[in-house]
N, C-alpha and C positions, 0 to 999 in steps of 0.2 A: 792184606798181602804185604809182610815187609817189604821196605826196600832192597834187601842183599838177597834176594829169594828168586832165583833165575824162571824167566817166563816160558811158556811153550808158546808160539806163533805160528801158524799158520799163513804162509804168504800165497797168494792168489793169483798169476802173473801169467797173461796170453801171450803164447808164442807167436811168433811171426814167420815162420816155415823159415827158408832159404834165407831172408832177409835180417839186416841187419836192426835192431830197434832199441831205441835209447831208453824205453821203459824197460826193457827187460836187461839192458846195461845198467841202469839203477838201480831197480829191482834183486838182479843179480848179487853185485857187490855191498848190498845194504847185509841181503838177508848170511853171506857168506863173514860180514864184520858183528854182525850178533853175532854168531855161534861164537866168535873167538871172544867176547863180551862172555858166554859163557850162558849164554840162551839158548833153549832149544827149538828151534827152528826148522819146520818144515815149507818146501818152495813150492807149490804145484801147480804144472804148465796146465794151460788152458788151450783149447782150438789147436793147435798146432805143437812142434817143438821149438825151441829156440834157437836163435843161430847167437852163439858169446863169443866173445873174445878173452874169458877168462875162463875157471873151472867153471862149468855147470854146477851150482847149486842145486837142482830140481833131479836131477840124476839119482833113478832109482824109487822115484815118486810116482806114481800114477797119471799121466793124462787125461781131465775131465775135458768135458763136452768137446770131444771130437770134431774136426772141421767138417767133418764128412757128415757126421751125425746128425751134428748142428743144421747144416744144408740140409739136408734130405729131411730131417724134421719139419722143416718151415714148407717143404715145398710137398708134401704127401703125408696125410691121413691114413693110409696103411701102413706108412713106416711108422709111424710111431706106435704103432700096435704089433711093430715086427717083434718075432722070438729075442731074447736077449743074445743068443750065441749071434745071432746077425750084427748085431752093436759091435759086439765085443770085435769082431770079426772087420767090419768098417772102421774100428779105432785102434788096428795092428799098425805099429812103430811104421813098416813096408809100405804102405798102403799111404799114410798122412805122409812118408817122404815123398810119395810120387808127388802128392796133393800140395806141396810148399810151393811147388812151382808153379802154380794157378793161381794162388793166394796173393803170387807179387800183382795181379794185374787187375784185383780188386780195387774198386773205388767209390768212395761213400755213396754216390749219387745212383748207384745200383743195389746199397742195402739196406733203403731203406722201411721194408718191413720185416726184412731181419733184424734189424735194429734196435726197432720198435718192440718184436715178439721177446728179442731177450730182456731188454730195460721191464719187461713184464713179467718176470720172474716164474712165477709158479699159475700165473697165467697165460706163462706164454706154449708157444708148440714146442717148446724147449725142457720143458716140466719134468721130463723122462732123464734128461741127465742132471737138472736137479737134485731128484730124488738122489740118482747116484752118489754127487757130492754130498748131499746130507749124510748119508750112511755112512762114508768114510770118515769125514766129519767128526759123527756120534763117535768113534772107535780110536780116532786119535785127540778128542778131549782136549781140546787147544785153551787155553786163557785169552786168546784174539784172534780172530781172524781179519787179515787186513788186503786189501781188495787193492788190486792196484791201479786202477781207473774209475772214472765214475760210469762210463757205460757195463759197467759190471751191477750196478747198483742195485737191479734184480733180482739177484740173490742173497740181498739183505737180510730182507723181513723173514726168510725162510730159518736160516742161518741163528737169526738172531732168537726169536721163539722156542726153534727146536734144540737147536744146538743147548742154545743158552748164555750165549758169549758175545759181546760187545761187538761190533763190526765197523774196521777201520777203512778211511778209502782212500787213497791218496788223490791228486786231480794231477793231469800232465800233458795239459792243452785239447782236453775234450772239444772245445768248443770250435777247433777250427773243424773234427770230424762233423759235430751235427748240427752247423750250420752250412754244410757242404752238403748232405741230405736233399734228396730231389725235396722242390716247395710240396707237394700234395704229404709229405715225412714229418718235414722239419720242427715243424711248433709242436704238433704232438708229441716229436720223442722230448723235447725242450721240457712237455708239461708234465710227461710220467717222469720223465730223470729226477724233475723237482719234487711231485710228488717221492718218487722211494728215496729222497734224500734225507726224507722223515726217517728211515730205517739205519742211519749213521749215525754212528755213534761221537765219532769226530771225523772232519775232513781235514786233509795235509798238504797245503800248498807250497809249489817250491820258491814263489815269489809274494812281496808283497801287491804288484800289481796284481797274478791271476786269481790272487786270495779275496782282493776286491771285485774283480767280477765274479768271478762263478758264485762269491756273497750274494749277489745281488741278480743274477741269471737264475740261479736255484734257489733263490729266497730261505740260505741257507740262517739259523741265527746265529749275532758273531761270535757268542762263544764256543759256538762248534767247529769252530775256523782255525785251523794251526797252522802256522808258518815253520817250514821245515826246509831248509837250504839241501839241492842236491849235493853229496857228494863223491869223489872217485875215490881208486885208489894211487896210491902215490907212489907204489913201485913198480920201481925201473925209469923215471922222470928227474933224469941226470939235470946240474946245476948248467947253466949257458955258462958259455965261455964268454971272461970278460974282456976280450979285447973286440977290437973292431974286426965284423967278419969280414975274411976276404971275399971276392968276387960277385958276381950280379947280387941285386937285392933278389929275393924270390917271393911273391905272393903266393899264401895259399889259403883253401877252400875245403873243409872238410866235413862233409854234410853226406846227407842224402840226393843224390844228384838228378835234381829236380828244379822245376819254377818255383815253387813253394818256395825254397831256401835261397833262390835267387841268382840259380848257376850260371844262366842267361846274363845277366845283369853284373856278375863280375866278370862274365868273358868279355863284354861289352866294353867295360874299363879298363882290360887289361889292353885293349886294341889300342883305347885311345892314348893310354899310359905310352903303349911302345912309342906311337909316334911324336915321341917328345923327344928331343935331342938329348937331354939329362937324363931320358929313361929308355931308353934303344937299348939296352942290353937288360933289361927285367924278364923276370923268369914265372913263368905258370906252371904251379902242383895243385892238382885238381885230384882230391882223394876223398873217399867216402862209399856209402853202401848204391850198390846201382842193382837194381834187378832187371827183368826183360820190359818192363812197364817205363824206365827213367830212358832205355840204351836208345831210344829215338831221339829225343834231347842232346845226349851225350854225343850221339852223329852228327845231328845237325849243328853242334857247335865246332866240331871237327873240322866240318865242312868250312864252316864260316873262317875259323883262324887259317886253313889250308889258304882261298884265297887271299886271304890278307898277307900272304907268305908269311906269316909265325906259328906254324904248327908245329916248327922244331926247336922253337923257345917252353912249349907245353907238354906235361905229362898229364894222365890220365892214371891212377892208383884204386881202382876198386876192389870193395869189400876184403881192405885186409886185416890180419889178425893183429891183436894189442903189439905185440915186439914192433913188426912193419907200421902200425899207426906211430909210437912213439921215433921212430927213424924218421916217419915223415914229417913231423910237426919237428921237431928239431930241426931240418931242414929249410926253413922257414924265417923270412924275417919280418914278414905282416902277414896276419890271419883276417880273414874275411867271410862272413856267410851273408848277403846282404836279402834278407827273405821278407818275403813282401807280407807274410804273414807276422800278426802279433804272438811271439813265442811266449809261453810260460814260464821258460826257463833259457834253456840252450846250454847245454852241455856241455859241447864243444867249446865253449865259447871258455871253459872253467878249464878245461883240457888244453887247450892253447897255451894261456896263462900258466898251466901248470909247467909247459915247457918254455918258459920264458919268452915267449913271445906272444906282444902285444895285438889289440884286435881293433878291428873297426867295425863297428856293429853302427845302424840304424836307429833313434833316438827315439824308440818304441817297443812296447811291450815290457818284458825283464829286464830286457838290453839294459834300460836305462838306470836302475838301481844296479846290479851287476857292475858295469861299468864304473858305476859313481862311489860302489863301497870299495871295488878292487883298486883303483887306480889303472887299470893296466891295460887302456886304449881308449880311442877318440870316438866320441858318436857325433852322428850327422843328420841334419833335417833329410829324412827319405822323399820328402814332396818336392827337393831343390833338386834341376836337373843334373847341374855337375858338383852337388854336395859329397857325393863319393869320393868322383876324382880327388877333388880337392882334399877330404881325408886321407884319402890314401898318399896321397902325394906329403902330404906333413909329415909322415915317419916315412917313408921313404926314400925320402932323398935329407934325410936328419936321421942317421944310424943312433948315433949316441942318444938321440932322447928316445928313439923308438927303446931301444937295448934298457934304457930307466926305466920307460912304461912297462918292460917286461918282468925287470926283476920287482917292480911293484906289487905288481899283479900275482907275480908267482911264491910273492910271498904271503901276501895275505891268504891266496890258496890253500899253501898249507897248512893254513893257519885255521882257515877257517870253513873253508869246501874238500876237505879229505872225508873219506866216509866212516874213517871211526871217531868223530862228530855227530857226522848225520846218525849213527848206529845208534850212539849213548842217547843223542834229544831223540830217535823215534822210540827207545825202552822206555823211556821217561814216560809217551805220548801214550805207549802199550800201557804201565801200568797205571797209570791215572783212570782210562778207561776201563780198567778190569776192575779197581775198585769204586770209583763210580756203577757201576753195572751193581758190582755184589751189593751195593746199599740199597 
């Protein structure tokens, strides 16, 4: 296959109903900077629809395995023997929109034989939408199919045999899902994900850290191991103003608003922040995707700043669209997500940077490379109990080098985390594999 010879792709990408999710924000903008590369690119939602904050890519694509389908599959032997018009009929647009709003209140530790049935591919009770995706599959003739998680991984060896085409899989912090897995789940799905990692053709990490475990978690070999940096896009991520901003400094929090991410833990500090006499006037923007599963959380911190009297230094900004995100982070003169988990990547954290402002990240996981190629904020020992404060407190009350760390950051961004980068190294990724495969 020359090189100037444009690829057809096939991208594989589970929705998340109602919610907001940073795979299908990557996902998303990857497969939408191919096509302008000049690839032909098809996106197809999985389980659900998507909730973007840019064009839909997948629009006009088909939805394979149904959420509903998927359920009802695992939980009943009759349905999977049901007529096809009854599929077709459970996997109308109407019907999975009712169904997004149940999907938010999902959590690993209850799917764990769903889990397991799909990592099982054409063994599992899942087989019937399978079958589906192969056929369309067959008829749109891709040069790659590339899978956007590894708990997809199922559908490898299927894919790969019949179709006859290379299969790509990206990885995007699997491991905090199926180590969350009730114990009677969890090593089993650990031992088939490894096993059908055999059926990959290459894996695509967005760090060097997660590139080293999930190496050595799926006893992946290294050469099937690609390092591949996420990236956005860059428009509408106006230049910061260079003078000293006026008025409060403002912390902000732009995650999924949850413990995971550590929303707790930064209202925590902003408590203690206020009651400094150099920090009595700091500001809290707390933005991000909240479903009905996070808004308990998000109360009960409510509560907590209420009594401290600072709940009218604090905003609250959920699930808004890309213009409203980039007004927010603009806004902003420290970024913070302090998550107790080890992230793969973190997104936001490139998003931040992208609008010039600097971050304080936890000196674990990605964070810590991220951090160390960007220049563009301070990490802290997470085990130190006022290791936060203290970070936080270094750019905060020192605008001007915070303002440095930002244009750092935001330059090397563009430089090197915009997604018509990531687009070019994943075609490169695409046809290596498709000529590999054809030898």
């Amino acid at each position: 296959m020359p090189s100037e010879t444009p690829l057809k792709i096939v991208q594989l990408t589970p929705g998340a109903g109602k919610m907001f999710c940073g795979a299908c924000l990557r996902d998303n903008a990857l497969v939408a900077a191919l096509r302008k590369l000049g690839h032909s690119v098809v996106m197809a939602p999985l389980y659900l629809p998507m909730t973007l904050d840019e064009d839909d890519q997948s629009s006009g694509t088909p939805l394979f395995y149904s959420g509903i389908n998927v359920y009802l599959d695992q939980q009943s032997s009759l349905f999977r023997n049901a007529p096809a018009w009854l599929h077709r009929l459970l996997a109308s647009p109407a019907l999975l929109k009712l169904a997004s709003g149940a999907a938010a209140n999902t959590r690993p530790q209850d799917l764990g034989d769903l889990t397991l049935s799909m990592l099982r591919g054409e063994e599992g009770n899942q087989a019937r939408e399978l079958d589906d995706l192969i056929a369309w599959l067959r008829v749109e003739k891709p040069d790659v199919v590339c899978l956007s998680n590894a708990l997809l991984v199922g559908m490898a060896r299927r894919i790969r045999l019949e179709v006859r085409v290379p299969v790509l899989c990206s990885l995007q912090g699997e491991d905090y899902f199926l180590d969350a897995l009730a114990p009677a789940f969890r090593q089993t799905a650990w031992t088939v994900t490894a096993e059908r990692a055999a059926d990959i053709a290459a894996f695509i990490s967005p760090s060097r850290y997660f590139a080293e475990l999930m190496t050595q978690r799926l006893n992946i070999p290294p050469e099937r191991m690609k390092i591949l940096a996420n990236g956005i896009s860059l428009e509408g991520y106006a230049a910061p103003p260079s003078a000293e901003p006026a008025g409060p400094p403002v912390l902000g929090f732009f995650a999924r608003m949850c413990l995971d991410k550590g929303l707790d833990q930064l209202v925590g500090a902003f408590i203690r922040l206020k009651k400094r006499d150099d920090l009595r006037n700091l500001k809290l923007r707390v933005g991000g995707s909240c479903g009905p599963s996070d808004q308990p959380l998000v109360d009960k911190l409510r509560g907590k700043l209420s009594a401290e009297g600072f709940s009218g230094d604090v905003e609250f900004f959920p699930n808004l669209s890309r213009d409203e995100k980039l007004k927010f982070l603009k806004s902003l003169s420290v970024f913070s997500v302090p998550t107790a988990w080890k992230e793969a990547f973190g997104l936001y954290v490139i998003e931040s940077l992208a609008a010039g402002v600097p971050v304080v990240q936890p000196d674990h996981g990605a964070f810590s490379e991220l951090i160390e190629f960007t220049g563009g904020g301070v990490l802290y020992p997470p085990e130190e109990e006022t290791a936060l404060d203290d970070a936080l407190v270094s750019l905060l009350l020192a605008p001007k080098t915070a303002q440095a760390m930002g244009r750092t950051g935001r330059a090397v961004v563009f430089a090197q985390y915009n997604v018509e980068t990531m687009a070019r190294q994943m075609a490169q990724i695409c046809r290596e594999a498709a000529l590999n495969f054809a030898s």
